[in-house]
DRENKE-324590 format. One record per residue (C-alpha): residue in one letter; x, y, z. Coordinates in pm, whole numbers, plus 50000, padded with zeros to 5 digits. Layout:
<recs>
AXYZ/...
</recs>
This chain:
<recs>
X523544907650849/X525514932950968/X525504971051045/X524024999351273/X520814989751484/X518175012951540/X517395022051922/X514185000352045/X511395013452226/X508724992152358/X506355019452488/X504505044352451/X506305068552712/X509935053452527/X509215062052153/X507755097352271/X510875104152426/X513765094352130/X511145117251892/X511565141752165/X514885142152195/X515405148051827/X513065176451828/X514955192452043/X517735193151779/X515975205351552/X515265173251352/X512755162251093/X510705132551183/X509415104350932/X507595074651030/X506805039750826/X504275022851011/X504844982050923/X504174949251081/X507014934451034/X508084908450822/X510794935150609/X511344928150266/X512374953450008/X509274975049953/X509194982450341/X512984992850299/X512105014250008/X509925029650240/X512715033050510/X515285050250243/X512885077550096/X512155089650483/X515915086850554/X516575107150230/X513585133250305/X513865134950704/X516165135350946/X515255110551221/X513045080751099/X511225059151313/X509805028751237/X507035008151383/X506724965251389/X503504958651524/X501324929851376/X497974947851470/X495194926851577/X492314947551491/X492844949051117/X492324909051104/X488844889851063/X487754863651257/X489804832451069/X492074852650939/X496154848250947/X496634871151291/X498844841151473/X500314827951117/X501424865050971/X505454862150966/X507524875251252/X511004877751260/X512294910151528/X516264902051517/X516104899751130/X513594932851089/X515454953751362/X519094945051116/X516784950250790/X515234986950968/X518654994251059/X520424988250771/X518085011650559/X518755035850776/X515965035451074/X516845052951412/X514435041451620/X512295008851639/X508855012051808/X508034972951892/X505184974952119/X502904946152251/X499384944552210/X498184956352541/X500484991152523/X498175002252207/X495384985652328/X495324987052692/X492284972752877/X489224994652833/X490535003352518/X486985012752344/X487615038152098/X487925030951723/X487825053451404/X485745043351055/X486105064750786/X482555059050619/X482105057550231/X485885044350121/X486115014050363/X482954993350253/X484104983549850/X487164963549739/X488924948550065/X486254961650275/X483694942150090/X485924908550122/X487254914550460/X484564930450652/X484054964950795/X486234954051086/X489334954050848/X489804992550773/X488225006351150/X491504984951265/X493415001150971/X492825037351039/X492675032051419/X496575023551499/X497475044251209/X496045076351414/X497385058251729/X500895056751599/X500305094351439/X499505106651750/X502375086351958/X505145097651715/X503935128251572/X505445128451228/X506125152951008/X505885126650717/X504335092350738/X505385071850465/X503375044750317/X503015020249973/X501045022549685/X500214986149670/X498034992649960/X496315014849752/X492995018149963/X494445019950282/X496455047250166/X493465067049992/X491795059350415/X494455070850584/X494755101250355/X490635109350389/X491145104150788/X494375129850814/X492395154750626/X488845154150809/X490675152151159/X493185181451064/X495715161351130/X499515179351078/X501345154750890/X501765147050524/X500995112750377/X504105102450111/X502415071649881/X505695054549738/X505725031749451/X504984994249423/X508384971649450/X508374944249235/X510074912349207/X511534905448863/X508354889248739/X506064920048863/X504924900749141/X503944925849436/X506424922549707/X504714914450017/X505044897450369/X501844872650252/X504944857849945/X506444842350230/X502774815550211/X503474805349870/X504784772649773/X507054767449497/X504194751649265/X502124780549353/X504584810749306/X504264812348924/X500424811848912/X500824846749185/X501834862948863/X498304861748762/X497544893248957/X500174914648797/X499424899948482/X495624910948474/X496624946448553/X498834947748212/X495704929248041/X493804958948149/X496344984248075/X497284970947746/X493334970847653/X493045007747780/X496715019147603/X494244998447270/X491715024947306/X489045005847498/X487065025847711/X484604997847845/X485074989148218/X483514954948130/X485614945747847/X488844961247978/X488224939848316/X486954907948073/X490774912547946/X492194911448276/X490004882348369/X490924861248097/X494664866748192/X494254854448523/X492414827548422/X495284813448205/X496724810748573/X493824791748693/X493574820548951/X489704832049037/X489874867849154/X488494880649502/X487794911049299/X488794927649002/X487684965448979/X488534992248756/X487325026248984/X487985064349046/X491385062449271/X490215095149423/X486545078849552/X486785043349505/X483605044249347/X483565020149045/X483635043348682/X481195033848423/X483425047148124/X487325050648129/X488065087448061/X490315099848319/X492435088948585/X491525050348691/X493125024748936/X492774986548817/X492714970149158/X492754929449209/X492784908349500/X493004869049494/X493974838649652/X496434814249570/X496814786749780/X497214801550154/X498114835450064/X495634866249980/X497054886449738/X496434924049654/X497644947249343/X496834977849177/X498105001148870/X497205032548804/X496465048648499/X496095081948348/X493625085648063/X492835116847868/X489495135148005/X487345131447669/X483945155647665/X482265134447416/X482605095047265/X485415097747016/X483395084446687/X486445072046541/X486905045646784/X483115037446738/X483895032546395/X486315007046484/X489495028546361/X492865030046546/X492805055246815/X494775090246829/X497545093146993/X495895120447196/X493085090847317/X496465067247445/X496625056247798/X499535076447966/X500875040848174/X504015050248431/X506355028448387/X507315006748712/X510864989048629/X510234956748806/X513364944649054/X513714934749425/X516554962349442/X514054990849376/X514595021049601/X511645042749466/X513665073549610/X512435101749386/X513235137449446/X514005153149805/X511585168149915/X511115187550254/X510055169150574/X506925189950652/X503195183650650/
</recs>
């Protein structure tokens, strides 16, 4: 790899003063907190700040609060030469690479929970201690770098819909920019936890991605069941031989699992496969209906006013997700 390297700062004192500096001027700050491990939806990330802001810092930190007891803390890839080349490349200024004890020095004893969003889906798998560790460096590194944009990815859909909740109760002044899911070819989610997989078990990852179409495709059919449009996306992934974690069609706004599909809905799965724990989402915009459409209870074809409204996501490694500019405030 070649090309421009973005500045490193190790502490606290460090990153404060390159954000400084480019206050003083008069430049836009964006920050994409990541642990490391770059692959193209972190540099998707990295481009829309570059293309909305006009310094971008980035953050490599593998925090060790957000991991469970037994979970893959000393295992989770790390590779700084090859991230710092990847962050710079994208167009990164500034690399904030702490160590452990600089965000939590000893004594450390405060943490944030952000009660009601953080106890279903990975909560529920991965214990409370998962999402406290979540929205705790994320307010650290808010309140080190002082964005004016933080930029984060859909695919981790409920850590975005925490962080979001958190930013608004705590008045916090920065806006939170949710960018698309990149994809590999296949519609696999890219993701640091792809590095696990073996070459036997790659294919059978495409059972995630492949339940979230069974759902769509059974909500674009005019089902409005939760239980029958998740029995669809069950029986895809079990053509994988891939048992899901969870499988949940809920309110992206609440989390709170719907009992009829007739509005705006995330599909969200999470599932093993082999060492790796996989997440994915899609979300999906349904027609409000006031009333059961009798039509479809008489087993006729649905109007095209009933029709799931999917986005499309092109699938591809080389995915940018830049939409349109948009100004670097909160």
């Amino acid at each position: 790899m070649s090309g421009r390297l973005p500045a490193v700062a190790r502490t606290v004192v460090d990153v404060r003063g390159g954000v400084a500096r480019a206050r003083a001027g008069g430049r836009s700050i964006g920050l994409v907190p990541t642990m490391g491990a770059l692959h193209e939806g972190h540099l998707s990330l990295i481009r829309r700040a570059r293309a909305q802001c006009d310094y971008v810092v980035v953050s490599i930190f593998v925090n060790p609060t957000q991991f469970s007891p037994g979970e893959d803390l000393e295992a989770y890839p790390r590779d700084e030469e090859r991230d710092l080349a990847l962050a710079g490349e994208a167009g990164a200024h500034l690399a904030f690479l702490p160590p452990a004890p600089e965000i939590y020095p000893p004594g450390h004893a405060t943490t944030v929970t952000v009660a009601g969003l953080t106890e279903r889906l990975c909560g529920a798998t991965r214990g409370p201690e998962h999402f406290s560790g979540v929205a705790t460096v994320v307010i650290k590194l808010l309140n080190i770098v002082a964005p004016d944009v933080a930029y984060f990815g859909q695919k981790d859909f409920q850590q975005t819909v925490v962080i979001r909740r958190m930013v608004a109760d705590l008045n916090l002044p920065v806006r939170i920019e949710v960018c698309p899911t990149v994809r590999e070819p296949d519609g696999l989610a890219l993701s640091s936890r792809n590095a696990y997989l073996t070459d036997g078990e790659r294919p059978r990852a495409r059972a995630l991605h492949e339940a979230l179409r069974a759902a769509e495709g059974a909500i674009a059919d005019g089902e409005r069941s939760p239980v029958r449009v998740l029995a669809a996306g069950r029986a895809a992934m079990a053509e994988r031989g891939v048992e899901p974690e969870y499988l949940e069609l809920v309110d992206p706004d609440t989390l709170a699992p719907l009992d009829q599909v007739g509005g705006p809905a995330l599909v969200a799965v999470a599932a093993r496969v082999g060492r790796a724990r996989l997440i994915d989402n899609a979300l999906i915009e349904v027609p409000y209906q006031s009333a059961p459409n009798p039509d479809l209870a008489a087993g006729a074809s649905p109007a095209q006013s009933d029709l799931v409204s999917i986005p499309s996501i092109p699938p591809g490694p080389g995915r940018t997700n830049a939409g349109a500019k948009q100004p670097c405030s909160a």
